[in-house]
N, C-alpha and C positions, 0 to 999 in steps of 0.2 A: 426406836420409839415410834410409836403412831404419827406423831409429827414430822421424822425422817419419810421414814413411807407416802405421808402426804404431799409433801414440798417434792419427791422423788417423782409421785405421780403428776403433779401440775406439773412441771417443766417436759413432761413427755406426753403430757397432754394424755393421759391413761385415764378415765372414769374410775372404772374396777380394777380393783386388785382381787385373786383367789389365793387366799394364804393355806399353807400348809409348812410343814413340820418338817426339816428336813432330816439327813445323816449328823447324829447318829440313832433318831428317834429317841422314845420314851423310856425303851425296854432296857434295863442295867443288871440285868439279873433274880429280880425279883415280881412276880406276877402282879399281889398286890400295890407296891409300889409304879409298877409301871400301869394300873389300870388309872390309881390316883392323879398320875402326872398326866396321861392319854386327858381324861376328862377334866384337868386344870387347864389343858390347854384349848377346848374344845370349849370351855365355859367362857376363857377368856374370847376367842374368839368371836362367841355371839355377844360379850362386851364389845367387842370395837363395833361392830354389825347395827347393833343398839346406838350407838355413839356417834358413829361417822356413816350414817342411811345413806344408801349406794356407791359408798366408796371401800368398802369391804366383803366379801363373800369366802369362803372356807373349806378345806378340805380335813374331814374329820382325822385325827391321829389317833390310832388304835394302838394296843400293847401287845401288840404279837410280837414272840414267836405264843403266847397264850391265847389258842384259838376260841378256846368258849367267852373269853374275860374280851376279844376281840369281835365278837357278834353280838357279845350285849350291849358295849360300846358302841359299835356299828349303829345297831337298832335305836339306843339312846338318842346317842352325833345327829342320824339323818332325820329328827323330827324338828331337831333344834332350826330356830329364825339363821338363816343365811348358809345352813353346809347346803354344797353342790356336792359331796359327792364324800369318798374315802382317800386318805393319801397311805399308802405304803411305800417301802423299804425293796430293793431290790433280791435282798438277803436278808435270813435274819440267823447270824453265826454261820454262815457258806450254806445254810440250806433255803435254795431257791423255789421261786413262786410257785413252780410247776409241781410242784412234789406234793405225796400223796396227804401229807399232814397237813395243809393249806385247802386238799376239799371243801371240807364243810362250810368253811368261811366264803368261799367263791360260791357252794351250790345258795349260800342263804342272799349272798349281794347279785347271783343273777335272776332270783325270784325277785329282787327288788326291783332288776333294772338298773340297780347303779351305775353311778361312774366312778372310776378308780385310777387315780391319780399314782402313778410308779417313779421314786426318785431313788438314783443309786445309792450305794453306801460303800464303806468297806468292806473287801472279801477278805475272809482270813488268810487264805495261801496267798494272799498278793501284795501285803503291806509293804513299802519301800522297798521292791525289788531296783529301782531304779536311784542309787545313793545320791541324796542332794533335789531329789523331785518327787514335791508334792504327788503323793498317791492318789489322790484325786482325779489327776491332772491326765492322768492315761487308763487310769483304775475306774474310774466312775462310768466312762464310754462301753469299756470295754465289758463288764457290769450288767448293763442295762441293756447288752446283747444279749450276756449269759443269761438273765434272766426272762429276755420274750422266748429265747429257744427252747427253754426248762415251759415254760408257758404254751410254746405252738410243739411241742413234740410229746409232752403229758398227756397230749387230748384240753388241757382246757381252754384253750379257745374256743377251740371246737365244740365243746361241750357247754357253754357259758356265752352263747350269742350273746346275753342280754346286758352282759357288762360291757360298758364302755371303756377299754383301757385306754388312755394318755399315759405316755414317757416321754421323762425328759430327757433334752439335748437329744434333740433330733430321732431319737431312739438309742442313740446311744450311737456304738460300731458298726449295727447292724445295715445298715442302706448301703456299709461298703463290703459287707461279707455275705449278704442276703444269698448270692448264687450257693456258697460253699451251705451252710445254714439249712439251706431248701433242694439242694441236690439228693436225689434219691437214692446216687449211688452212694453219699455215704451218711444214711440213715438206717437203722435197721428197721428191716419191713417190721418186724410187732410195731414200734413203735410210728411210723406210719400209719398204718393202720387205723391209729388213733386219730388221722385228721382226715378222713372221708373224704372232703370237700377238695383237697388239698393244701399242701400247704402256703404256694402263691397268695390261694382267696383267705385259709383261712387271715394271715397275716395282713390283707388289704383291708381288713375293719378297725385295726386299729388307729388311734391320735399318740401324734406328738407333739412335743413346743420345741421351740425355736432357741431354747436359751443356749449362749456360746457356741450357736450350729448359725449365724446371719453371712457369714461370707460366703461368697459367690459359688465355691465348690462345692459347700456344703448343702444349700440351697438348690444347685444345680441337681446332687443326688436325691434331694427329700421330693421335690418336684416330680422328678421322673419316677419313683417309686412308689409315691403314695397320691392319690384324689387330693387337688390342691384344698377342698372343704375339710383335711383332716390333718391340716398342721397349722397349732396355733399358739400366738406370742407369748413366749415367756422370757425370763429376766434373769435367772440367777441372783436377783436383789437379795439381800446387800454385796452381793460378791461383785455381782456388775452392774451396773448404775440401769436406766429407765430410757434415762434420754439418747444412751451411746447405744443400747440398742436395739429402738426405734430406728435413730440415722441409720444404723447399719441394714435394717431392712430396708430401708428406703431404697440404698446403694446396691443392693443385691438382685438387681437385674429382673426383678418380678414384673408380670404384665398388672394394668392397670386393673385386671380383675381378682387378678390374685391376691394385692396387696392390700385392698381393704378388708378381706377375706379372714388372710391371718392376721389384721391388728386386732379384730372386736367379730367381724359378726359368725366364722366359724366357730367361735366360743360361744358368743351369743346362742347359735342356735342348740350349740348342746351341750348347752346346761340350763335352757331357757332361759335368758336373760334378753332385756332391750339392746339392741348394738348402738340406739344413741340416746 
């Protein structure tokens, strides 16, 4: 409820919350149905917005895999009072970001500028391969790798400066598979090709959050891998509480610059917002 959320953020001392939409999203198999549900929740949203002034902001939910029924959402979501930005799906049915059918929706979000918010979901080839453990629990990580590398080996990074990606949990795998990922030898040059720049830099623009990545190892890899202005606080709310971690940032060995950084003002500054 709104008032969960509330009492969650007072005791963690949080201003803002950016809500979005997670797994399994909108889409259940039908276009119009999922364009309905996209904009019930994007309506309710600038409800709370309206409601609760500065302690709510949003990330649009779109109805992809329906990429036209997802741009005119898109274009609707980002005029509305409080979206910061778009939330997607790591997959939608095993086909990932990178792929060619996801164009037109990234060429119209980096004419915008957006920002684009990535949370995993489930892969079809990978539902409880591990009997007895939540697929989430190793699947969602692992996920949210598959899907920057479909995204930095497509070309669109490369191709889409203007979008700001955030992923969640830390990025997912990728800060501990980055060398194999970004090795040349085992890439194929066409699709090289596609990142000019490289794939180190292209990769260095992106954000991630922090949800279930606050302990010290994991911390130690997002640090050394990414510009500490581009990792910032997230929750996993409801799944994990606000205030457990916050302490856990606390505990996680950051310098005294860093950690005001990723509670509020690396967020602050992109997606404009006040950090107090």
């Amino acid at each position: 409820t709104p008032q969960a959320s509330l009492t969650a953020m007072d005791e963690a001392v949080v201003r803002t919350a950016i809500l979005s939409i997670s797994s399994p999203g909108v889409h259940f198999g039908d276009d119009k149905q999922a364009t309905d549900l996209a904009r019930a929740c994007n309506d309710y949203a600038v409800a709370l917005c309206k409601a609760h002034p500065g302690r709510f902001q949003f990330f649009a939910a779109l109805p992809l895999p329906d990429i036209d029924g997802a741009i005119r959402e898109a274009e609707r979501a980002l005029a509305l009072d409080g979206c910061r930005g778009v939330g997607l799906l790591s997959n939608y049915g095993g086909q990932y970001l990178g792929e060619a059918r996801f164009k037109p929706l990234f060429d119209w979000l980096d004419r915008r500028g957006a920002v684009v918010y990535v949370h995993p979901t489930d892969a079809p080839c990978c539902a409880g391969l591990v009997p007895g453990l939540a697929t989430p629990l190793i699947e969602f990580p692992v996920d949210t790798a598959r899907t920057i590398a479909s995204l930095l080996w497509s070309g669109t990074l490369s191709a889409h400066p203007n979008i700001r990606f955030i992923f969640s949990h830390g990025g997912g795998a990728l800060p501990m598979v980055a060398e194999r990922v970004i090795a040349m030898g085992f890439v194929d040059p066409v699709l090289a090709a596609q990142v000019p720049e490289g794939a180190p830099t292209a990769l260095s623009r992106i954000y991630v959050d922090t949800a279930s990545v606050t302990g010290k190892p994991a911390m130690a890899a997002l640090t050394a891998w990414l510009p500490a202005g581009q990792i910032l606080y997230g929750t996993d709310f409801p799944w994990g509480t606000l205030a457990a971690s916050r302490a856990a940032l606390e505990r996680a060995g950051l310098s005294a610059q860093q950690l005001p950084g990723i509670e509020s003002h690396n967020a602050a500054a992109l997606l404009g917002l006040s950090p107090k």
